[in-house]
N, C-alpha and C positions, 0 to 999 in steps of 0.2 A: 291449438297453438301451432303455428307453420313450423317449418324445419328451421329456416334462419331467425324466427324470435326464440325456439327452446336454445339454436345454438348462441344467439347473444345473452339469453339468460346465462347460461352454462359458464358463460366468459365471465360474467360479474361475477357470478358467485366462486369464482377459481382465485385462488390467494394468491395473490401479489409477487409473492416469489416464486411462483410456476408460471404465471404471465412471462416471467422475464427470462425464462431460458429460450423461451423459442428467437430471442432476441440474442442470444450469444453465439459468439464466434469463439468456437471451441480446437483447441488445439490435441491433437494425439499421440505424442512422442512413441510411440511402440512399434515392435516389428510386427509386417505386414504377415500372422498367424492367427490361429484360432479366434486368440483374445482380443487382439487387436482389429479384428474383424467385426465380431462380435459388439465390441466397444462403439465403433464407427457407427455401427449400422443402429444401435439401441439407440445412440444420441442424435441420429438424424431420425428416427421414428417422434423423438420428445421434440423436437423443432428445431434443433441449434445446429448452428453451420459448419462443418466441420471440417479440419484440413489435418492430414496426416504428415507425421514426419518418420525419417529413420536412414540412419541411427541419429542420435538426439542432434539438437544443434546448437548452439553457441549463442545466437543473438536468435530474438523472435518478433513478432510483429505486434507495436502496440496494443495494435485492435481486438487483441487479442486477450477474451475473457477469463477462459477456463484453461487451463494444462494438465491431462492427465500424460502420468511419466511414468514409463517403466523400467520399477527399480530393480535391477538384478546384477553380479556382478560383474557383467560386462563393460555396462554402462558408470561402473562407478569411477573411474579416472575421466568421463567426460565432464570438461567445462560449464557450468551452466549458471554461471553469473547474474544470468536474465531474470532468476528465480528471486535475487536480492534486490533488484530495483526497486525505488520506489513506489510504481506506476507496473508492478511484476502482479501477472493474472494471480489468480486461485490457481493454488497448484492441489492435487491430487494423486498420490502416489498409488500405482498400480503392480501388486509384490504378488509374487511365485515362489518365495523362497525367506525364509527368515532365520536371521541371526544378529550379534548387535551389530558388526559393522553395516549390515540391511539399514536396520532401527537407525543408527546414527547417519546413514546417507540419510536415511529420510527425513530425520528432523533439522540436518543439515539444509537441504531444501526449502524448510520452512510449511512442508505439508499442513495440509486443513482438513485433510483424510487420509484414508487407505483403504483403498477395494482392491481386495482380495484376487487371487488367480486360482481357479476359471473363471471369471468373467460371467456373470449371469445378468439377466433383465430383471431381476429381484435385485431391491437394494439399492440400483443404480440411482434413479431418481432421488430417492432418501439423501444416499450420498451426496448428491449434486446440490440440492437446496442447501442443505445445511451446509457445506463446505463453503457455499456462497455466504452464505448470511453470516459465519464465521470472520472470514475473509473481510467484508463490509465492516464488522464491530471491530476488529483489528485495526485497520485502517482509521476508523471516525477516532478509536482512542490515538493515534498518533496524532491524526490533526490535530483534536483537544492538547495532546500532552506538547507539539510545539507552540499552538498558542503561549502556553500556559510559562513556555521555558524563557518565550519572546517576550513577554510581559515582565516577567522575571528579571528579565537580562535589560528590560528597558528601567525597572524603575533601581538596579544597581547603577548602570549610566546617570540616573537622575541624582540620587545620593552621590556621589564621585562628586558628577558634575557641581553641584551646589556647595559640597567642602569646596573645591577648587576656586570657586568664585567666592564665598565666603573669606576665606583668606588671602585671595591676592585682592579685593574690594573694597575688606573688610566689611562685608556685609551679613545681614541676619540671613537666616535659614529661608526667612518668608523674604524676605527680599532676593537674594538668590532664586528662590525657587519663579517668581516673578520676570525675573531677567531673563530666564530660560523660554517664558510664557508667551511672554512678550517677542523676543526673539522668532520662536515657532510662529507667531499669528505671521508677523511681518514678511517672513519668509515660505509662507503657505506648507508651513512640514509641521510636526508632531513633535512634542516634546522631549519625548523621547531618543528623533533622529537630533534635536540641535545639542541635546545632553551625551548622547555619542560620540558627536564631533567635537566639543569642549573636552571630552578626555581624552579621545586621540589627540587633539592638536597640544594640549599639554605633556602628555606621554611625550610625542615629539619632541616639542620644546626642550621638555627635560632629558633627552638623550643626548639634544646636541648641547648644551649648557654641560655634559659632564666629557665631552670631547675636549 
């Protein structure tokens, strides 16, 4: 077998979540020391791209996959907002020293790990998968749990809506719920949105009627 078909074999048979580090753009919040050296140079031997910061920063770059941060307390009256977004990498907390206020920054943060100080090439990779694939099931449950709130919140609009039109129509349940139907096709929206604006525009209505 050549050199380039054992290395394409090598590449299938490598699981899916090591495939995709060499694909990240890795951020390093720590001083330019041992560990932080250390740190840089381990995560550009695994493939991911990496860009150093310090001292920490305030805003960060979407593009931005992974964040390992080190927690110490110097670092702890800095801002790091970026950590709570949405659309906020896998963060990775990287400690030298522990106590609870440590423990509470870090879960402040919203960590998906903790590697340890000194810094070794043991571990790291470990680390990094799973902190990813953590990160990833975190996220898939939020998507699901807003669906699940937005569906939720549509079929209260629907109920509202359909009393509302039930008695000022004087109409059944099934017929309400039709008018709404009917409504949604005519106006290429969902039943849901025409059922939302039938209770806001009532809501309204009824404020200013008690003016």
């Amino acid at each position: 077998m050549s050199d380039r078909a054992q290395h394409n074999s090598a590449l299938r048979a490598t699981p899916q979540q090591l495939k995709e580090l060499r694909t990240l753009n890795v951020a390093v919040i720590h001083p330019d020391d041992a560990d932080g050296r250390q740190l840089t140079q381990q995560l550009q031997r695994i493939g991911c791209r990496v860009q150093a910061f310090w001292p920490p920063v305030e805003a960060i770059s979407k593009d931005i996959d992974v964040a390992f941060v080190a927690v110490r307390p110097d670092v702890l009256g800095h801002n790091m907002e970026w950590a709570h977004c949405e659309d906020a990498p896998t963060v990775i907390a990287v400690v030298n020293y522990e106590n609870p206020t440590i423990v509470e920054f870090v879960l402040g943060l919203g960590a998906k790990a903790v590697l340890p100080s000194p810094v070794r090439s043991f571990g790291l990779l470990s680390t990094l998968v799973l902190a990813r694939e953590s990160h990833k099931e975190n996220k898939s449950l939020h998507r699901r749990l807003r669906k699940v709130e937005v569906k939720l919140l549509g079929v209260r609009h629907i109920t509202d809506a359909k009393a509302i039109l039930m008695k000022a129509h004087n109409l059944s349940e099934t017929e309400a719920y039709e008018l709404i139907r009917e409504r949604a096709m005519s106006t290429r929206s969902t039943s849901e949105e025409v059922a939302k604006a039938i209770v806001e525009a009532h809501e309204l209505l009824s404020i200013g009627g008690q003016r």
